[in-house]
Structure formats: structure tokens, C-alpha cells
N, C-alpha and C positions, 0 to 999 in steps of 0.2 A: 260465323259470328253474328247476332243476332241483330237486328238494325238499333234496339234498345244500349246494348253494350257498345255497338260502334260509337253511338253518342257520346257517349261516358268516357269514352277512350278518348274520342275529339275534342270535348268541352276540359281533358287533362291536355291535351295539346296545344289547343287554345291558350293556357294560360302560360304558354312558351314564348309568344308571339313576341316580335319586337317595334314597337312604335319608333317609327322615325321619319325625319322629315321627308318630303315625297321629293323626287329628284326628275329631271326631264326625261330618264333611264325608265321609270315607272310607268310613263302614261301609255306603253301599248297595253298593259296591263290593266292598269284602271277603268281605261276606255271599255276593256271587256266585260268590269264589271259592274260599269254606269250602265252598256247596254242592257245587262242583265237585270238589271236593278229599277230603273225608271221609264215612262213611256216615251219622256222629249229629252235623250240625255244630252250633258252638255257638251259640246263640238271639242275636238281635241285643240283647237287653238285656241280656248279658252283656259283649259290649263296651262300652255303655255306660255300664255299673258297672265296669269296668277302667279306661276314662280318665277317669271322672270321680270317682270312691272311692275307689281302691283304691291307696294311695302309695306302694305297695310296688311297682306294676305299669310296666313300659315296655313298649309297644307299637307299633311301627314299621310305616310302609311303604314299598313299594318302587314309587316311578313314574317313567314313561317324562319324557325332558325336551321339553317343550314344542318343533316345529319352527320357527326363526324366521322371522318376516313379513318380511325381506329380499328385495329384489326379486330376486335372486341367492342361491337358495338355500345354503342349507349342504351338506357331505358328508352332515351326518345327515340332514338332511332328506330328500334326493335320494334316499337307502339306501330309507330308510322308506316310502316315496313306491314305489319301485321292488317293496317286499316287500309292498306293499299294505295297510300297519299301519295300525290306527287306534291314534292317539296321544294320543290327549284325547277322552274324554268328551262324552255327548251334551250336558250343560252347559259343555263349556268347558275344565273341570278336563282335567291331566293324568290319564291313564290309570295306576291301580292294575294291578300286575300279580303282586302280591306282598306279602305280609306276613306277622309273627310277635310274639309277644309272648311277656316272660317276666318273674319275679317275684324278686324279692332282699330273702330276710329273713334278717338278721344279716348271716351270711359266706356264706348260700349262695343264689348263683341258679339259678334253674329254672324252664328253659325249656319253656311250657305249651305254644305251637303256631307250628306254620310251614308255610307253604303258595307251592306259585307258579301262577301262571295255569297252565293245560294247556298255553296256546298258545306259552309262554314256557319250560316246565323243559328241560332240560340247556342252557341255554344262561350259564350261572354268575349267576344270579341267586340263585338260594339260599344259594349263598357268601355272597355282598354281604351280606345279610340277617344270614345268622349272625355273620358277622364283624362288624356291627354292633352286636348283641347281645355278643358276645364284648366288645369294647373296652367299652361300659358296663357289663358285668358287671364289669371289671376298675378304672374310674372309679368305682364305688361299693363296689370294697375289696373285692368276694366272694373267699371262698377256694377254693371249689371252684364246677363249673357241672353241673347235673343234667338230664335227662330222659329220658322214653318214647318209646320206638319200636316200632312192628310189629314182630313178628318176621320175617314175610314180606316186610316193605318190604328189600328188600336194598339199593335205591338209595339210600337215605336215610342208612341204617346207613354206608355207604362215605365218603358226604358225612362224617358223624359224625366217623369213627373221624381221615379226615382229620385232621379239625380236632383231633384229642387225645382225643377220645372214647373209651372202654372201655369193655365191658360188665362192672358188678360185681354184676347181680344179675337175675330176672327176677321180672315179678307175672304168677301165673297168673291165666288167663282175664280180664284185667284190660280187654279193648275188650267194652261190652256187645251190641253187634251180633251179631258170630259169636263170641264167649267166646277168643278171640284171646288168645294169651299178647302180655306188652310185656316188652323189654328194658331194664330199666334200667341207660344209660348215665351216665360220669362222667370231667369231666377233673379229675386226682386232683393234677397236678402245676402246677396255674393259675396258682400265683403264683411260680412256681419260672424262673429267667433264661432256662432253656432252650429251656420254653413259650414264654415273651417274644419269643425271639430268632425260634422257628418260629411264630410269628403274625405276628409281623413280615415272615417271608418269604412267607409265603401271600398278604397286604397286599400285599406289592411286586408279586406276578405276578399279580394283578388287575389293579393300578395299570396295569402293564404291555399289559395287551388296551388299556386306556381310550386308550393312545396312540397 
């Protein structure tokens, strides 16, 4: 299979994935793919002072849906099977391929981190993620949605602006590793129908892969 089609195959797989909330079960998982992901990741007692203290905090993740034991496989199955995926864990669990968490106090949420496996980004998994994040920032009323980006990350920034993101500001030197400026982005107009209506279409052409 050619590396072209594998994509093709993954980014229909991708749109199987299931967002759910992240569980203390999750983070040997995550942890591997913060390492993978960032230069200073964040310490695994911090996740676990997010889901268990911190009420302000939602933390999601993104996994692969279990293939089922049918004697007669499924399409997904078949796909996954064909693309050589491990799909669940050396325990069992479904496979972590993705996560993000973010914080809502008062009106405003803000989004601390989001990550996808290596072996998984552009294949619209990070969409899923956000857009998940989006719809409960909007479920618990926030007025606006905040966060940091690289400035170098250009990929990410694209994802962003997508979704309604703008840059309204930057923190110098603000990643302590190489003193990296961070862009602070912001959707300004979150509760406003128009937002609504293009969140709502961005949902539909997801929804749309998944079929």
C-alpha cells in the first residue's frame, strides 16, 4: 500500500474516533504522547491534579473504537487490519491517540494543551478534539475561548484560525525551552449566531467523513 493511500485509509479511520472524557486510566497513555509532542511536557501529576481538583478543568481524549470480535469482520476492522494499526493497548484498552484539555472560569475558557499521536496528525483528529472542546466551552456558557500557540507552529495556527481563532496578542519569549514567542489567539465572536451557525458547519463535514 502506498504511503499516499495509507493516509487516505487513516484520515477514514480517524473519523471513527470517539471523544471522551480523559480518565486517570488514560494518562500512561497520554504521557507518551505529551513526550512525543512537546519539548517541556507536562509532569504526569499534573494531569492528575486536573481530573481530580481542579472543577474548573475538562480534559478529553481521543480513541480508536475498539475492532469487533464478529466472525465476519467489520469495514473498520478490515481497514485497520490492512493498515497494520494497533488499535487497543497492550491491556486491552482502546488506543489513546489524542488529547486536550482546557479550563473555564467565569465566561472565559482556555484552552491549555492539545496534542495528536505522530502517527495519527493530519488525518482530522485534532478537529474532533477541538470541536469537542468548543461545544463544552459553549455548554458551560463561556463568552469567549482563549489560547497559546507557537509562533513557528504554522500547522496548528491554520487548525486555529479555522475554527474562529485570531490573533489579538503575543507573549514574548513566553515557551521556556528556546524563549519562543506565543501567539495569543481568541474567538471574539463565540456566542454570536454566526459562530453557531459555522461550527455547526464544520460538525456537519466531519460528520460527513464518518459516513
Amino acid at each position: 500500500m502506498s504511503s499516499l493511500a495509507k493516509r487516505s485509509n487513516q484520515a477514514r479511520l480517524s473519523a471513527c474516533v470517539q471523544i471522551a472524557p480523559m480518565t486517570l486510566d488514560d494518562i500512561p497513555a497520554v504521557m507518551a504522547i505529551e513526550r512525543a509532542s512537546f519539548p517541556r511536557p507536562w509532569p504526569e501529576h499534573a494531569y492528575r491534579y486536573e481530573l481530580t481538583q481542579n472543577p474548573s478543568a475538562y480534559f478529553v481524549v481521543a480513541r480508536l473504537p475498539m475492532p469487533d470480535a464478529a466472525p465476519s469482520p467489520s469495514p473498520w476492522r478490515r481497514l485497520a487490519s490492512q493498515l497494520g494499526l494497533l488499535v487497543a493497548a497492550p491491556d486491552g484498552h482502546p488506543s489513546v491517540v489524542g488529547f486536550a484539555g482546557m479550563w473555564v472560569r467565569v465566561d472565559e475558557a482556555h484552552i491549555a494543551t492539545i496534542a495528536t499521536h505522530p502517527d495519527w496528525r493530519r488525518c482530522g483528529i485534532g478537529q474532533r478534539i477541538l470541536l469537542a472542546l468548543l461545544r463544552e466551552a459553549q455548554r458551560r456558557r463561556a463568552q469567549s475561548v482563549t489560547l497559546e500557540v507557537r509562533v513557528s507552529n504554522l500547522p496548528a495556527q491554520r487548525l486555529y484560525q479555522k475554527y474562529g481563532f485570531r490573533e489579538v496578542g503575543r507573549r514574548r519569549a513566553y515557551y521556556q525551552d528556546n524563549r519562543e514567542d506565543a501567539l495569543l489567539m481568541t474567538i471574539t465572536d463565540f456566542v454570536t449566531p454566526d459562530y453557531q451557525a459555522r461550527l455547526d458547519a464544520l460538525a456537519a463535514a466531519l460528520t460527513q467523513l464518518a459516513g
